[in-house]
LODREN-245437 format. One record per residue (C-alpha): x negated, y, z negated; residue number from 1. Coordinates in steps of 0.001 Angstrom, whole numbers, always signed. Last residue first. Layout:
N
PT	X	Y	Z	NUM
...
END
This chain:
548
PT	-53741	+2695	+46410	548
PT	-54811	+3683	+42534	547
PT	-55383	+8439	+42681	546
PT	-58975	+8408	+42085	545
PT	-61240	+8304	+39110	544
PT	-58397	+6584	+37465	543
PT	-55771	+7487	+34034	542
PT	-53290	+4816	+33421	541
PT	-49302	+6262	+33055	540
PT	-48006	+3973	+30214	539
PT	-45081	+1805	+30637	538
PT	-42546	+651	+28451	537
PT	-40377	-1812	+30333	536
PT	-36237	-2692	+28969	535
PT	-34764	-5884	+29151	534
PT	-31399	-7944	+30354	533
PT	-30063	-11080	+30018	532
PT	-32112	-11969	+27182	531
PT	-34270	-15029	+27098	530
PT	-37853	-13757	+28608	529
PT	-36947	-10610	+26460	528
PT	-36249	-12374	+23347	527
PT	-33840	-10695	+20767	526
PT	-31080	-11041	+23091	525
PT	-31624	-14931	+22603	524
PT	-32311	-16435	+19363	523
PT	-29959	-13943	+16634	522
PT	-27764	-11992	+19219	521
PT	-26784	-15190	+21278	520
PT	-26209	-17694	+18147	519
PT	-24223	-14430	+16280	518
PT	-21761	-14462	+19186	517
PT	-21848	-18347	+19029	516
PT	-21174	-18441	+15448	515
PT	-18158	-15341	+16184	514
PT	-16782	-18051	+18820	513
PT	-16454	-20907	+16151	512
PT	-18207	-24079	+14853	511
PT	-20865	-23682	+17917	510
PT	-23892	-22073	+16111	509
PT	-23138	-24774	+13211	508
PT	-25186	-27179	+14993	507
PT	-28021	-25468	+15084	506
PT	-30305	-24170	+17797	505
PT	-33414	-22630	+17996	504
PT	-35396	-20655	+20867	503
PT	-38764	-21927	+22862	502
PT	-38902	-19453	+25766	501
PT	-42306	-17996	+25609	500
PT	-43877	-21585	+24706	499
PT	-43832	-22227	+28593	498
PT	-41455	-21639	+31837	497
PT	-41249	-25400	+33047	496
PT	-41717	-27302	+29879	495
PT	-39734	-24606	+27914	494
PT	-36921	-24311	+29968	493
PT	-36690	-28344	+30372	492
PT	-36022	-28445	+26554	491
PT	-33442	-25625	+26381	490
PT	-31769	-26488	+29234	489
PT	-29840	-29737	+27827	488
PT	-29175	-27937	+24364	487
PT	-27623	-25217	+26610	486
PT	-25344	-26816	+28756	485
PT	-23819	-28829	+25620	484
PT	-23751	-26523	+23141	483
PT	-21632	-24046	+25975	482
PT	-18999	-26916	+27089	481
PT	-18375	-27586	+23471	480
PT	-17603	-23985	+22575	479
PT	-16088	-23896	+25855	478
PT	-14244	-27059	+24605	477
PT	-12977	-25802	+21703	476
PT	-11873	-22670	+22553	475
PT	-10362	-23113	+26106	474
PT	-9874	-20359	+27976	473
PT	-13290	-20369	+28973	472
PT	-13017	-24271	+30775	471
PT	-9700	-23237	+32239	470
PT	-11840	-20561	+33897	469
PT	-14324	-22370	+35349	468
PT	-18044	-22087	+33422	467
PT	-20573	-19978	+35970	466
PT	-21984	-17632	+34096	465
PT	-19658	-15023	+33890	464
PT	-16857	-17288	+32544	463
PT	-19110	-18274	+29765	462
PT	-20546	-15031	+28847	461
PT	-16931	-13647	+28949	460
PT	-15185	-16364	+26786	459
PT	-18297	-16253	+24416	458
PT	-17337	-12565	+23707	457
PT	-13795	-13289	+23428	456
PT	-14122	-11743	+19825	455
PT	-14174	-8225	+20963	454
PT	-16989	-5015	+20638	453
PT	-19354	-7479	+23008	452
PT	-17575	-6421	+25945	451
PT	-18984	-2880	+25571	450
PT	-22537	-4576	+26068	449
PT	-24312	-3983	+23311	448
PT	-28023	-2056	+24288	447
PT	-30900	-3912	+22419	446
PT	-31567	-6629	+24800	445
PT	-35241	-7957	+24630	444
PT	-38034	-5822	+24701	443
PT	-41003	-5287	+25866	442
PT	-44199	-2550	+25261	441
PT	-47605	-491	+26119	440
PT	-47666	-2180	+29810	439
PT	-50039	-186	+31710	438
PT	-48871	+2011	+35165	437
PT	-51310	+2465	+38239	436
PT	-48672	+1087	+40756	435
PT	-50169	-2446	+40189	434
PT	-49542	-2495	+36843	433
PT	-46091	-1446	+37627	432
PT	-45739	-4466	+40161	431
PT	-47542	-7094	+37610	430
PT	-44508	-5536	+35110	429
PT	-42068	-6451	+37184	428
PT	-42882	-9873	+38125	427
PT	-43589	-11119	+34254	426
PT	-40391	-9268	+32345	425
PT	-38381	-11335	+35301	424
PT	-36516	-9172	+38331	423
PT	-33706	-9973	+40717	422
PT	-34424	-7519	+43472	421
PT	-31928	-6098	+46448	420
PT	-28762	-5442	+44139	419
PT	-26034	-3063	+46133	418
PT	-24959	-6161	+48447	417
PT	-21366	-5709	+47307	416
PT	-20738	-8154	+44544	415
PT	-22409	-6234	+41859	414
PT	-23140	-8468	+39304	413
PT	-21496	-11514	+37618	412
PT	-22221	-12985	+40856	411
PT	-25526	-13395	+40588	410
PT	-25784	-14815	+36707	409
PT	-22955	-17578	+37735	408
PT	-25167	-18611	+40496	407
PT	-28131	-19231	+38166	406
PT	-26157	-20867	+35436	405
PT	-28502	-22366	+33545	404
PT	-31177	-20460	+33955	403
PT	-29492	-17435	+34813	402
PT	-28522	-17354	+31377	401
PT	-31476	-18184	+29315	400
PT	-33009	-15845	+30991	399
PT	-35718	-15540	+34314	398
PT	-33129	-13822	+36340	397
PT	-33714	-10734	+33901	396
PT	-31053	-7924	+34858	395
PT	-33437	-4709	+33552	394
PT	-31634	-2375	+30789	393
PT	-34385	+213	+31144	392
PT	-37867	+723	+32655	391
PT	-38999	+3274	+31155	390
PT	-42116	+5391	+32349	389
PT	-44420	+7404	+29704	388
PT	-46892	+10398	+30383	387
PT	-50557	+10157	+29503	386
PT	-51753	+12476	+32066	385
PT	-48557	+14089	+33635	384
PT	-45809	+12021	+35171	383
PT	-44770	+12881	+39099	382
PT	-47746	+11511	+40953	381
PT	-47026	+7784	+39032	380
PT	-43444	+8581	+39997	379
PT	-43750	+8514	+43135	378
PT	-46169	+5035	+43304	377
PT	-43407	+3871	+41333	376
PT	-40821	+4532	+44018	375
PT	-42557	+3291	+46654	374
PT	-42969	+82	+44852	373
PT	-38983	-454	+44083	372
PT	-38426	-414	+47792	371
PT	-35066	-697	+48611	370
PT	-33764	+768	+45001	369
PT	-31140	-827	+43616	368
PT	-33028	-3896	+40920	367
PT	-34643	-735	+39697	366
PT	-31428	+1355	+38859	365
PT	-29870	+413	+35041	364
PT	-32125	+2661	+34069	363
PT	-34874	+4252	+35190	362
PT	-36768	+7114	+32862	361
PT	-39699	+9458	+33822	360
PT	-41406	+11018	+30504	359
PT	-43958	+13642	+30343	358
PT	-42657	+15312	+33478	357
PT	-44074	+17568	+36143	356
PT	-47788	+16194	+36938	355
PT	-47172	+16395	+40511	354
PT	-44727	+18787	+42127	353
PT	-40915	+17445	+42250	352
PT	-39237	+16659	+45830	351
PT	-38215	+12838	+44504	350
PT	-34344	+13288	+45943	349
PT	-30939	+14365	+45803	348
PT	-31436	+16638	+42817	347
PT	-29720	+16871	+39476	346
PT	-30152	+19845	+37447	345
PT	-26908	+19779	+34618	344
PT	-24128	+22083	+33975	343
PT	-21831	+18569	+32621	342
PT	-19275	+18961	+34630	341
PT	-20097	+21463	+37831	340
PT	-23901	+19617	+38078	339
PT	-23639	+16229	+36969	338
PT	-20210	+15387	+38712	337
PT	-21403	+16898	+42117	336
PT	-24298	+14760	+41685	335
PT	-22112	+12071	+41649	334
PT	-20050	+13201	+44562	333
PT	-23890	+13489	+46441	332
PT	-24430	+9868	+45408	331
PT	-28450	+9649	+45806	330
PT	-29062	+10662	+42313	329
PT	-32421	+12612	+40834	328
PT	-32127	+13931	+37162	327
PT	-33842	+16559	+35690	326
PT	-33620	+17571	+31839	325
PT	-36148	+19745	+30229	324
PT	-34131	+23035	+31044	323
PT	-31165	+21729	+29238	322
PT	-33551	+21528	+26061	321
PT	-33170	+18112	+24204	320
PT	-30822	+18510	+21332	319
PT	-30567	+14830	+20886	318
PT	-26358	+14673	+20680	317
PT	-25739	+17099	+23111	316
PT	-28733	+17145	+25439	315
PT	-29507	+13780	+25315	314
PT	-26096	+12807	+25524	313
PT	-25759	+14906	+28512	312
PT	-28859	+13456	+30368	311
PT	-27736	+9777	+29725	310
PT	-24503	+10910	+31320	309
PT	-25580	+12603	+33919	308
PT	-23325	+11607	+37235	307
PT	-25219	+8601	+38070	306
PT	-29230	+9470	+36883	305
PT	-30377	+6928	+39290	304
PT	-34408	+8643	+37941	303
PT	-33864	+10272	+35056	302
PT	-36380	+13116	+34800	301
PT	-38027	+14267	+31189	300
PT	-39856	+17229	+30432	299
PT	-40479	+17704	+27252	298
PT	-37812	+17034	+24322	297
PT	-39645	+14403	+22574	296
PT	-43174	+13725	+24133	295
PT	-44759	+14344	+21371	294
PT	-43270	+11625	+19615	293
PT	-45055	+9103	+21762	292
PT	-44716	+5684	+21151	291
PT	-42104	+5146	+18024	290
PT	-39803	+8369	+18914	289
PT	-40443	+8301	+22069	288
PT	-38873	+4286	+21767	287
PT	-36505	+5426	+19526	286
PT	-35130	+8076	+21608	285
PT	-35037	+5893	+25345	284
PT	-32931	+3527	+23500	283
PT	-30478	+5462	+22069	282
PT	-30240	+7012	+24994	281
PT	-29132	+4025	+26671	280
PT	-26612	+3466	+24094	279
PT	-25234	+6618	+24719	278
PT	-25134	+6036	+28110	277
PT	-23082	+3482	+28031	276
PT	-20534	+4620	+25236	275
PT	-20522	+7616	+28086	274
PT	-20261	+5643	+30965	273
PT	-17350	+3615	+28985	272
PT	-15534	+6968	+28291	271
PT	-16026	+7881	+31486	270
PT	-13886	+5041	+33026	269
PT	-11036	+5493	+30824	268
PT	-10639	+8888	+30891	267
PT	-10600	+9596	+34958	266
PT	-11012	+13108	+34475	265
PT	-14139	+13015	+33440	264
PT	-15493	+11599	+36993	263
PT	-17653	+9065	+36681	262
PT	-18649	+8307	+40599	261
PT	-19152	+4372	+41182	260
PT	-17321	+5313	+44571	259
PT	-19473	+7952	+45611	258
PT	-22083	+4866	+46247	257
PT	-21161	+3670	+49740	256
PT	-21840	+7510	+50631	255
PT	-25569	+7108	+50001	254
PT	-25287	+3920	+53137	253
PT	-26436	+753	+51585	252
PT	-28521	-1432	+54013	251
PT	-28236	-4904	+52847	250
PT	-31570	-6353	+52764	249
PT	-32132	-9564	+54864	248
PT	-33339	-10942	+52826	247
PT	-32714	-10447	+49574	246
PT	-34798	-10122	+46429	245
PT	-36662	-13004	+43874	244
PT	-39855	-12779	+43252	243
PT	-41757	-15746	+42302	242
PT	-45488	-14673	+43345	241
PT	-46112	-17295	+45941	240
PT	-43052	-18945	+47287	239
PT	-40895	-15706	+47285	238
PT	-37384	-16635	+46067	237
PT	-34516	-15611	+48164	236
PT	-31397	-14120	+47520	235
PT	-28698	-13977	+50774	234
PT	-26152	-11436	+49572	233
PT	-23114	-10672	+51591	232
PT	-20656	-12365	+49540	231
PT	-23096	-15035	+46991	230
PT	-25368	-16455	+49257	229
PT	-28211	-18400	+46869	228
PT	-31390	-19630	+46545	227
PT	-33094	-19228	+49964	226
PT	-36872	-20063	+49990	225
PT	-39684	-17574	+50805	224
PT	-42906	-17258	+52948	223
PT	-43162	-13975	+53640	222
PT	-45146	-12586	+51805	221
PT	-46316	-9207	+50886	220
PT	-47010	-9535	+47531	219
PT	-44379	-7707	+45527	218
PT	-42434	-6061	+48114	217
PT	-42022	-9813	+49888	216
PT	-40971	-8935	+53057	215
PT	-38379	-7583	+55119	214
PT	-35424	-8271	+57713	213
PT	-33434	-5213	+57516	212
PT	-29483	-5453	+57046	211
PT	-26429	-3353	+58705	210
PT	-22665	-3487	+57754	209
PT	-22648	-3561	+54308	208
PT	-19111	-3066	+51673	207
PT	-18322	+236	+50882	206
PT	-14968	-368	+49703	205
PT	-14545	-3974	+49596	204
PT	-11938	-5335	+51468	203
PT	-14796	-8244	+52876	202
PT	-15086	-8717	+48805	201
PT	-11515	-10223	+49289	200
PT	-12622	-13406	+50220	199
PT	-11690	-15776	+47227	198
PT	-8223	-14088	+47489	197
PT	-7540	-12434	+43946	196
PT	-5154	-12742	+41373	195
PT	-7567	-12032	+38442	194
PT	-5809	-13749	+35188	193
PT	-5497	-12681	+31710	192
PT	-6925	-14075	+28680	191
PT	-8492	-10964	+27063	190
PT	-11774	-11670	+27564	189
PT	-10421	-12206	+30996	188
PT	-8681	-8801	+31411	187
PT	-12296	-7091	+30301	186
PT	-13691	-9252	+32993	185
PT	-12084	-7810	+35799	184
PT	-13294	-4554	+34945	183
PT	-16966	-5149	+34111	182
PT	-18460	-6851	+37223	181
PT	-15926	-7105	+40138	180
PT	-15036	-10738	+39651	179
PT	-15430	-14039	+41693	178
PT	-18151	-12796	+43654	177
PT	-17386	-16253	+46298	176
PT	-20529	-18258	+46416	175
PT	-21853	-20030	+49667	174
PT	-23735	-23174	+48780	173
PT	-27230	-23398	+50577	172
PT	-28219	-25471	+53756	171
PT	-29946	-22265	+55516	170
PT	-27230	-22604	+58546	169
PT	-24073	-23198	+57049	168
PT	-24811	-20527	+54260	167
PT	-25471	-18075	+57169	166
PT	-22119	-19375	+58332	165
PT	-20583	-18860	+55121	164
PT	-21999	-15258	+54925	163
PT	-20826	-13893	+58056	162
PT	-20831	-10113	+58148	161
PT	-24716	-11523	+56958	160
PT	-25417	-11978	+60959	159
PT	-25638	-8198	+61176	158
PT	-29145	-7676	+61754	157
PT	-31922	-5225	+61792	156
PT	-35455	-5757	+62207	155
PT	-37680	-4116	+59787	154
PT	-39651	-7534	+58418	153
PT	-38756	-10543	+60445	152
PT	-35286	-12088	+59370	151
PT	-35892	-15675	+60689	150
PT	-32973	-18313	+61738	149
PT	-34309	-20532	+64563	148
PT	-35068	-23336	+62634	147
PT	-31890	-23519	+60977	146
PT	-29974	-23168	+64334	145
PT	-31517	-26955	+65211	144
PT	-30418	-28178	+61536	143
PT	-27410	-26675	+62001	142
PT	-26682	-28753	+65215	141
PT	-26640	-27272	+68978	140
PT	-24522	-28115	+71466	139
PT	-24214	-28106	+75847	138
PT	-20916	-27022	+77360	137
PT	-19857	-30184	+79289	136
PT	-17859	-29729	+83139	135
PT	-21574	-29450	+85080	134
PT	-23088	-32178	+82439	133
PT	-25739	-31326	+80227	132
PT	-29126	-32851	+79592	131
PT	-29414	-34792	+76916	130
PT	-33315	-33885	+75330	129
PT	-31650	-34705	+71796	128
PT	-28209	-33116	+71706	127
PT	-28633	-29718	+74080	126
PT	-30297	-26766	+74280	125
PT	-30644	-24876	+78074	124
PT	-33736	-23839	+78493	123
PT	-34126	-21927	+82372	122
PT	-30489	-21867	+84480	121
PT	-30027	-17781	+84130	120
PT	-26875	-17103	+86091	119
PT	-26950	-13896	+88364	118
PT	-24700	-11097	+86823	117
PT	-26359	-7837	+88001	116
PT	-26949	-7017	+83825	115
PT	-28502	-10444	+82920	114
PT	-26114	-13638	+82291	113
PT	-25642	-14813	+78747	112
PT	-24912	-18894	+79080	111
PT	-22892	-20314	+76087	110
PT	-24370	-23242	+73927	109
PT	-21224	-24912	+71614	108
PT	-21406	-25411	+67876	107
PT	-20518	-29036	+66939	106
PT	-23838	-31092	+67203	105
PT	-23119	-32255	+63982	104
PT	-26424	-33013	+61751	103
PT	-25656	-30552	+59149	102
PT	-22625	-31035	+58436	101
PT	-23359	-35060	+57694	100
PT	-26157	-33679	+55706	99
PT	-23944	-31691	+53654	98
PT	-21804	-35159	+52994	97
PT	-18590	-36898	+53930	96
PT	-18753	-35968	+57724	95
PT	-16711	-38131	+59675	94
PT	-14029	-36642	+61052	93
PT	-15855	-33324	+61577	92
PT	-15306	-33091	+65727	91
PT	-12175	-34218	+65234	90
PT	-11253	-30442	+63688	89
PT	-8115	-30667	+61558	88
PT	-8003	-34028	+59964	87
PT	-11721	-33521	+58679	86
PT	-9958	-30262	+56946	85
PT	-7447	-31962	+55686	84
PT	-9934	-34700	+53894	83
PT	-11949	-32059	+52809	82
PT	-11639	-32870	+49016	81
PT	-10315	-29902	+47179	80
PT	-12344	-28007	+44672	79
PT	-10540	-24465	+45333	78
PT	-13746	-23123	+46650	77
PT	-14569	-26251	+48584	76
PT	-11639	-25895	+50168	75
PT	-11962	-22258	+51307	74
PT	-15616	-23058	+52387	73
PT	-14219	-25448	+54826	72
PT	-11876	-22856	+55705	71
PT	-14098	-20463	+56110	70
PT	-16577	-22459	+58413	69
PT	-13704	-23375	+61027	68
PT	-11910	-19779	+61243	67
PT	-15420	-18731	+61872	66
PT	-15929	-20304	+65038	65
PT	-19567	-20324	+66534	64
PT	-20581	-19948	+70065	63
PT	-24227	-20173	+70140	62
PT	-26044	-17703	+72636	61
PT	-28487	-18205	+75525	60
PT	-30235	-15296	+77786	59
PT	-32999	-15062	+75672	58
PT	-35614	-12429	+75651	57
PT	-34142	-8732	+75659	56
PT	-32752	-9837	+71666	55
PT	-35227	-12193	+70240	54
PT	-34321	-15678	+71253	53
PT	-31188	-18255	+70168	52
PT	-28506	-15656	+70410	51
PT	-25634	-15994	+67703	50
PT	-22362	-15620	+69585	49
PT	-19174	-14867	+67601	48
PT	-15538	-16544	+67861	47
PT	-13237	-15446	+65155	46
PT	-12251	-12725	+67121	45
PT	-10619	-14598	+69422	44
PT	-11327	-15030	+73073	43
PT	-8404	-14089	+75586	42
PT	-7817	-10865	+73881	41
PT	-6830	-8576	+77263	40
PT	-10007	-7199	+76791	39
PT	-12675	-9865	+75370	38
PT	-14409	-8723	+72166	37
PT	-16826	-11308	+71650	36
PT	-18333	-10988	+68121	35
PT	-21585	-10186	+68068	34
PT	-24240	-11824	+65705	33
PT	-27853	-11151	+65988	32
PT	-27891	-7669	+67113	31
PT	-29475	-5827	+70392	30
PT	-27563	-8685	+72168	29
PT	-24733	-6565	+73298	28
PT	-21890	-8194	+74946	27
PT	-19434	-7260	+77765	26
PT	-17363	-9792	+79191	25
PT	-16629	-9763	+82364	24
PT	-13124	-9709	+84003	23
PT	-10358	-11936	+84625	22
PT	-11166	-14806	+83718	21
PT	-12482	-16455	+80250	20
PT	-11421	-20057	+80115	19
PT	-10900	-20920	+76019	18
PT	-10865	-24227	+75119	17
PT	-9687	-26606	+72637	16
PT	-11202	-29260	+70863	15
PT	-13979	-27304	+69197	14
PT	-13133	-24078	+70278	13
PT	-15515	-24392	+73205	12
PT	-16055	-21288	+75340	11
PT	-15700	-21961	+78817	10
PT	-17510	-19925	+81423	9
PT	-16580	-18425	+84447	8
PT	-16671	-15041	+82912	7
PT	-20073	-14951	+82843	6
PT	-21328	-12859	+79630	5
PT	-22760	-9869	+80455	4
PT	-25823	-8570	+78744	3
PT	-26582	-5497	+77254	2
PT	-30029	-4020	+76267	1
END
């Protein structure tokens, strides 16, 4: 449905105004944020409208300015006090805390006319039952927007093209990705700087336009809490079973993904796929090799297979028969890659008859996929009697890490909306059980990072969760900073989360960045309720019937 919005009206830019004449503006309501675009340009683009009803229902929006939120974010970024930015807008002189931002009646009520044009007069929101004068444009306060802001399961929005105002809104911190995972943090390991605008994730190839209200996948809830907005992310946690996913969930179009393509002749980036993937393999051997040798060099499908690099090393450096290898990959240039590169079977999707593999592998792809349960339910059909499911090289947002530096551990990852679940050991493996799957084993983090080759190890892990840079570059006092943040988690870890994540620490774990290195390896990779990451061994259950 479209609406027109009157063009009589006066859009409040805080102080200053904006008359729309001329001619009508046209605005559809079918999404939750719409930017006016006025021809002629009399209202910026940095004006949206958020409606206050379900699209068809209302005929109110809130004007918002962006320019406004982002550069109060913008200073908070940079740590400066927003003294200039009180200065600026008179409407914010006063505010010295979040509540004070909160409680501002700042962002101005617009009227939405229906298609003939007649003015709608019924609930107009104002400041505290005021009624409006004819020459005042009524307001609305965060806390009264807050309220308002649901993301019902399977309705789209677009509201999270606007991350600091969604931040605004639900009361959280908006996060900046600081880095784009592995690259920008090889140069600083190495000391180097990443001249970047905090907001150039919005350049981002790829980046979402569309997201889907849903529900928990785990228990179907939908009673959650938000944790963090880190670019176009908005985690939540689920109140009942503690999974953590976003919502709204970023809609990630297969093409988005072509990018992350290995191609071999780009040198540098497919020789780190392939140190990678021969890691990964490594893993995915030894455990066959310790839980079910038999099923060495059956069937096998890779589930987010990339462009085949855990199936070529397989084949090349396992011997495991090129007919025994399937892979299934949504990037079509990807697949591409697999098939004319490396000559292997990749498909686009889960079309496989039942009872085709012995083992089903997914790694480095869970924490992707939209709905992780339909998935597993899939596979379940797909592995014969007795057949074996890994789970590999799992982020764990219950670790050591994330613990204390939870933001830090979310932005260290992808910073484009691509990760929809933040998984611990406990809440995946009650989803796999309940997919028909048994737990046969867990481990910590057995696959070295390619970061952890160089002695700025602790400079990475320190920068990526959450320490400022001049802090990392630092030796002494990130080796300080580090024994300090973790001695003061380590006790309320255990109270809160149990004997499971008791670990040990000496003082001589912090004389140097090798001792820290060998700190991390020794008490918490080798821990998978500590680790950063973990791999699932799974067991296909046998039933009378088919479970769900």
């Amino acid at each position: 449905m479209t609406l027109v919005l009157s063009s009589n009206l006066i859009v409040a830019k805080k102080e200053v105004a904006f008359e729309l004449t001329g001619r009508d503006l046209v605005v559809d309501v079918r999404k939750d944020v719409t930017v006016l675009d006025c021809p002629g340009g009399i209202v910026p683009q940095h004006i949206a409208i958020i409606p206050l009803a379900s699209p068809g229902n209302g005929t109110l929006g809130v004007a918002v300015d962006l320019t406004w939120i982002r550069e109060m974010h913008y200073l908070v970024y940079y740590g400066k006090p927003l003294t200039e930015w009180r200065q600026k807008y008179g409407a914010a002189q006063h505010v010295e805390t979040q509540r004070d931002v909160e409680a501002l009646a700042i962002w101005p009520i617009v009227e939405l006319a229906r298609l003939k044009g007649e003015r709608v007069r019924s609930g107009l929101v104002g400041r505290s039952n005021e009624t409006p004068q004819d020459n005042e444009t009524p307001r609305v306060s965060l806390r009264a927007l807050r309220r308002g802001l649901q993301f019902e399961e399977g309705v789209e929005t677009t509201i999270l093209q606007y991350p600091e105002l969604v931040a605004l809104i639900d009361g959280v911190v908006f996060r900046f990705p600081e880095a784009y995972f592995i690259g920008d943090m090889d140069i600083i390991a190495q000391g180097g700087m990443v001249n970047r605008n905090p907001d150039w994730f919005r350049t981002f190839d790829g980046l979402p336009t569309r997201w889907l209200g849903q529900h928990c996948v785990l228990c179907g809830g939908n009673d959650a809490v938000v944790r963090h907005i880190i670019g176009p992310s908005r985690i939540v946690r689920c109140q009942a079973c503690g999974l953590e996913y976003d919502n709204p969930q970023a809609v990630i179009a297969p093409t988005a993904l072509n990018k992350y393509a290995s191609d071999l002749s780009d040198q540098r980036k497919s020789a780190k796929s392939l140190v990678r993937a021969e890691q990964s393999a490594a893993i995915l051997i030894n455990g066959l090799t310790t839980l079910a040798p038999p099923l060495c060099k059956e069937p096998l499908l890779d589930i987010g297979c990339a462009s085949g690099e855990i199936l070529y090393v397989l084949r090349e450096k396992y011997g495991w028969p090129n007919d025994c290898l399937w892979g299934v990959e949504p990037s079509s240039r990807s697949r591409a890659i697999a098939r004319t590169q490396y000559g292997l079977n990749v498909s686009g999707d889960l079309a496989f008859p039942h009872g085709s593999f012995g083992t089903v592998s997914i790694v480095n792809t869970i924490e992707h996929l939209p709905n992780p349960r339909a998935v597993l339910a899939r596979v379940y059909q797909l592995l014969a009697p007795g057949g074996r499911l890994l789970i590999g090289t799992v982020p764990n947002v219950g670790s050591l890490a994330s613990f204390a530096f939870p933001e830090g551990f979310i932005a260290k990852n992808f910073p484009d909306g691509q990760h929809h679940y933040q998984f611990t050991p406990d809440t995946l493996a009650k989803l796999c059980i309940e997919e028909g799957f048994e737990v046969i084993r867990l481990d910590g983090e057995t696959r070295e990072s390619v970061l952890d080759k160089v002695k700025e190890t602790a400079i990475w892990l320190g920068y990526s969760y959450g320490l400022p840079l001049h802090v990392c570059r630092d030796e002494e006092y990130l080796l300080y900073a580090l024994k300090d943040l973790i001695n003061r988690v380590r006790q309320t870890l255990v109270e809160q989360q149990g004997a499971a994540y008791h670990f040990l620490v000496r003082d001589s774990d912090f004389e140097s960045v090798d001792a820290v290195i060998q700190f991390w390896r020794r008490e918490i990779w080798r821990s998978p309720y500590l680790s950063d990451e973990f791999d699932l061994w799974l067991r296909k259950r046998s039933f009378p019937s088919p479970p769900r």
